[in-house]
C-alpha positions in Angstrom: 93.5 96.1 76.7 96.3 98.8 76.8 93.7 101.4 78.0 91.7 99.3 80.8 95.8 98.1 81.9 96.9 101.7 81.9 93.4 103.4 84.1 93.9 99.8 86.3 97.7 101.5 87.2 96.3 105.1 88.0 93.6 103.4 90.1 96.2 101.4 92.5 98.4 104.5 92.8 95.4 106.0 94.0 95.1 103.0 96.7 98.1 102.8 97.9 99.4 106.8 98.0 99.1 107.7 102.2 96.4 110.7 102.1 97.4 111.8 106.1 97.3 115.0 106.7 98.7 117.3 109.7 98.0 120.8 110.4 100.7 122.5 113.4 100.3 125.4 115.4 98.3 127.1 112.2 97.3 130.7 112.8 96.0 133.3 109.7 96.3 136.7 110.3 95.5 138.5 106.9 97.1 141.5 108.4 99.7 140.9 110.3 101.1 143.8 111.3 97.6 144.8 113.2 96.2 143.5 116.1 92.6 141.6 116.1 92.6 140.0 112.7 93.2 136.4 113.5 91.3 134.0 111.8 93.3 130.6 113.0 95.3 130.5 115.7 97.1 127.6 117.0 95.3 125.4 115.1 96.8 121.1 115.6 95.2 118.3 113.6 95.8 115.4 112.2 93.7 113.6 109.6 94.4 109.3 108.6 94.8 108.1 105.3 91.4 107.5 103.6 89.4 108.9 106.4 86.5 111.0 105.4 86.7 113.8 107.6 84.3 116.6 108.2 84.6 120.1 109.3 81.7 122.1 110.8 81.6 125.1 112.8 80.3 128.7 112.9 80.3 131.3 110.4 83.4 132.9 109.9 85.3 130.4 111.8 88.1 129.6 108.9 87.0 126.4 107.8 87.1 126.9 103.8 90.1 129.3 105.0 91.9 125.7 106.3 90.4 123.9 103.1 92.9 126.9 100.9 95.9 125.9 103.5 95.9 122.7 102.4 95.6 123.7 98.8 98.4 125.4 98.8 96.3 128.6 97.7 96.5 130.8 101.1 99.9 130.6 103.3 99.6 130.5 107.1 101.0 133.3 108.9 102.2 130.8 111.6 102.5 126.9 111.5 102.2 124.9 109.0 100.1 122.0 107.1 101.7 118.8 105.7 100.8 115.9 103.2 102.6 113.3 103.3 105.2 114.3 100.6 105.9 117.2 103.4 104.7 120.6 104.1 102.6 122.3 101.8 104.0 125.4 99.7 101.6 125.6 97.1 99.2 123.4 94.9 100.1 119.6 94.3 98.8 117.1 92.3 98.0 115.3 95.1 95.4 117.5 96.2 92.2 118.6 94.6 89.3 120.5 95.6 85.4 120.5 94.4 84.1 124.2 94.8 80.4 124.8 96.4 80.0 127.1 93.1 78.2 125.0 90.1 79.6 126.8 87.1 82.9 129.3 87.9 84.7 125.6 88.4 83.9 124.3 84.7 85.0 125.9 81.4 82.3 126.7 79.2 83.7 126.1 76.3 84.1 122.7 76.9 82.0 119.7 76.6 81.5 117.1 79.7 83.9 115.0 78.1 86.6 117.6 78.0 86.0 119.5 81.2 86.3 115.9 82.9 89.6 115.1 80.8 91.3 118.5 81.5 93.4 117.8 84.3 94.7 114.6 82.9 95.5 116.5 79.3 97.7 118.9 81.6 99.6 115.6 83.4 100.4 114.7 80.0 98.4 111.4 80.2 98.5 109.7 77.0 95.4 109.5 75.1 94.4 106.2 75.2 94.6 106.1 78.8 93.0 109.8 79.1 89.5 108.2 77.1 89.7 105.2 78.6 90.1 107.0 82.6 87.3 109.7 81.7 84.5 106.7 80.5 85.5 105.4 83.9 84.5 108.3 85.8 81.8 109.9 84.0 79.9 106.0 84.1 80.9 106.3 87.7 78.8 109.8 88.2 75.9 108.6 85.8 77.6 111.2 83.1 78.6 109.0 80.3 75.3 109.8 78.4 76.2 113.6 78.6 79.5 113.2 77.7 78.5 115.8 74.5 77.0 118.5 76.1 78.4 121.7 77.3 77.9 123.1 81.2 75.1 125.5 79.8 73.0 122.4 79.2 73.4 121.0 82.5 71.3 121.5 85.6 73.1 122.1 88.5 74.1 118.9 90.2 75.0 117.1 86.9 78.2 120.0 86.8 78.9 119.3 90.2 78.8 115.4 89.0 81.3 116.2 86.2 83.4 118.4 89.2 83.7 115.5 90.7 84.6 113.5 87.8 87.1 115.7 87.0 88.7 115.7 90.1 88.7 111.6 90.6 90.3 111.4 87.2 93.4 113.0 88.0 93.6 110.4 91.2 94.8 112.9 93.6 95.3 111.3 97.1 93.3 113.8 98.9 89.9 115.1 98.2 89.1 118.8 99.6 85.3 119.6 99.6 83.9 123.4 100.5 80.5 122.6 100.5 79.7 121.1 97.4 76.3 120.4 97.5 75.3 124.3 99.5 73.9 125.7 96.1 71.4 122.4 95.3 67.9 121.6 96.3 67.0 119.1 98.5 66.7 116.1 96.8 69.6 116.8 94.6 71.7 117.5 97.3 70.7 113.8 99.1 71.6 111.9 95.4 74.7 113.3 95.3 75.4 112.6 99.5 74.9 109.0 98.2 76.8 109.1 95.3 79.6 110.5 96.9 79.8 107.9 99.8 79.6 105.4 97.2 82.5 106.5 95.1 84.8 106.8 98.5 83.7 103.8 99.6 84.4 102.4 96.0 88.4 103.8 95.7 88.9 105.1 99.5 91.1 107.9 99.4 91.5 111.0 102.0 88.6 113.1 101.6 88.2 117.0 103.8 84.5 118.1 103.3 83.8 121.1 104.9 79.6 122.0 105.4 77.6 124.0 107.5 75.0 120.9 107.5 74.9 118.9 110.9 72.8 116.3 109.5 75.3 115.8 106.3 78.3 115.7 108.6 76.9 113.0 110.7 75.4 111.7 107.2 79.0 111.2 105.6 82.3 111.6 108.0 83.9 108.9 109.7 85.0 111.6 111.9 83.7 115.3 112.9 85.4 118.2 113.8 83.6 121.1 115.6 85.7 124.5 115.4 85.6 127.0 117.8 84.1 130.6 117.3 86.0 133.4 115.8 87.9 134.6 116.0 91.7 133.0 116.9 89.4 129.9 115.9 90.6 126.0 116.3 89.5 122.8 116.9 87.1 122.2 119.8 85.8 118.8 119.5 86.3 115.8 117.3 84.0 112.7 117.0 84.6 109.6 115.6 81.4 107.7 113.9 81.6 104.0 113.7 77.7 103.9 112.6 77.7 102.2 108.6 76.8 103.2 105.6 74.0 103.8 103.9 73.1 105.4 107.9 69.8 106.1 108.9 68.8 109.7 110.6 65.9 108.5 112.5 68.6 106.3 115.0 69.0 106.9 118.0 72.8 107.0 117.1 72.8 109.0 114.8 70.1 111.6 116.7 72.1 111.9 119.9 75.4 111.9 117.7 73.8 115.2 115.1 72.6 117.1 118.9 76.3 116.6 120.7 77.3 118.5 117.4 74.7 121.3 117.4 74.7 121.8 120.8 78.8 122.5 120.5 77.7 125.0 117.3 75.3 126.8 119.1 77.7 127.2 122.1 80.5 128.5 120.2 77.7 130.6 118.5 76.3 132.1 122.0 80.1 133.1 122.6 80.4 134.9 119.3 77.5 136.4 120.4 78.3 137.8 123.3 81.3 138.7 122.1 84.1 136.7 124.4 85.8 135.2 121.5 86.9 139.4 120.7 86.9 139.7 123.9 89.8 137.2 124.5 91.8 138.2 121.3 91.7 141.6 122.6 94.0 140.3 125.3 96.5 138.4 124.1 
């Protein structure tokens, strides 16, 4: 009783902590004492609490760049982004992110059931409430029979499974994505699309899942946001979906939804292209 009391407590704080997010008047120049290197440049947004927002955009655009902002692993040059407990001047525990890499993230040396308790062993979580927390997730992911073996004995979207795990254990209040699911096949990738729905759906919390998929954007945001070409890139356009889940990709919805978004890609793209967005740094 003492355990299933103490994971019922981490899973309310998870509920009820506000996951908004705002980025102001972000630019990243990684050298700023030249002219022509900015990534971001007057970059404004503003994400709701438990929203799942999507970012999509062309190569090279900065949107795993504005994933590392938010981390609180790469510092704006100009502006700022802000959580709720204010702006953002290095990691928190309210923050986590799941890699597009299936086996840097995960240590070795460690079995399922160790990688997934990690974070909570470093919060100092006492360990009734640690095993008790990590059966939770690891049923939740369809892990709990693996919870013995090592990474090395894992195919590639059972470790980003136990990423996820990981990550949903220490109940952070926002849930930073860089493609996750980039490096798996097909039908891997569409599991864990569901799975990952699911488990928002299941304890909503902020989640910012960047991809270079238009389909899976469409598939899984309440909202969309297209970014603008580099560089000096920002927000173009956002979209809000009000289509349910589990959403079908043969609707007419969702088809005229997934060509509004290509068809502001392939824009931005043609501009790249033909060089304007250089062309326009070049003058300011």
């Amino acid at each position: 009783m003492v355990e299933l009391s103490g994971v019922r407590a981490m899973t309310d704080a998870a509920t009820s902590a506000d996951g908004s997010i705002r980025f102001r008047d972000v630019g990243i120049n990684f050298t700023p004492k030249q002219r022509g290197e900015w990534v971001l440049r007057h970059l404004d947004l503003e994400i709701g609490d438990n929203e799942f927002f999507v970012i999509v955009g062309p190569s090279g655009c900065g949107k795993s760049t504005l994933l590392r902002v938010l981390a609180g692993i790469a510092k704006p040059t100009e502006g700022f982004a802000q959580t709720s407990r204010g702006v953002v001047h290095g990691p928190g525990p309210d923050r986590a992110m799941v890699f597009q890499s299936v086996d840097t993230p995960l240590m070795e040396w460690l079995n399922v059931r160790r990688n997934v308790e990690y974070g909570l062993r470093m919060q100092r979580v006492p360990r009734s409430v640690r095993a008790a927390t990590v059966d939770q997730y690891l049923r939740k992911v369809g892990l709990h029979r693996a919870a013995s073996k090592y990474p090395h004995q894992l195919s590639g979207g059972m470790k980003q499974r136990v990423q996820i795990a990981r990550v949903l254990a220490s109940n952070p209040s926002v849930l930073l994505m860089d493609e996750p699911f980039a490096a798996l096949d097909a039908q891997t990738r569409r599991l864990l699309q569901r799975e990952l729905v699911s488990l928002w759906q299941d304890e909503p919390r902020t989640v910012i899942y960047v991809t270079h998929d238009i389909r899976e954007a469409v598939l899984l945001g309440t909202k969309v946001a297209v970014m603008t070409a580099p560089p000096q890139s920002t927000i173009r356009t956002t979209y809000e979906i009000a289509m349910p889940y589990p959403r079908d990709e043969f609707a007419p919805e969702f088809v005229d939804l997934a060509s509004k978004v290509e068809a502001d890609i392939e824009e931005e793209v043609s501009k790249l292209w033909a060089g304007d967005g250089f062309e326009s740094q070049s003058r300011s």
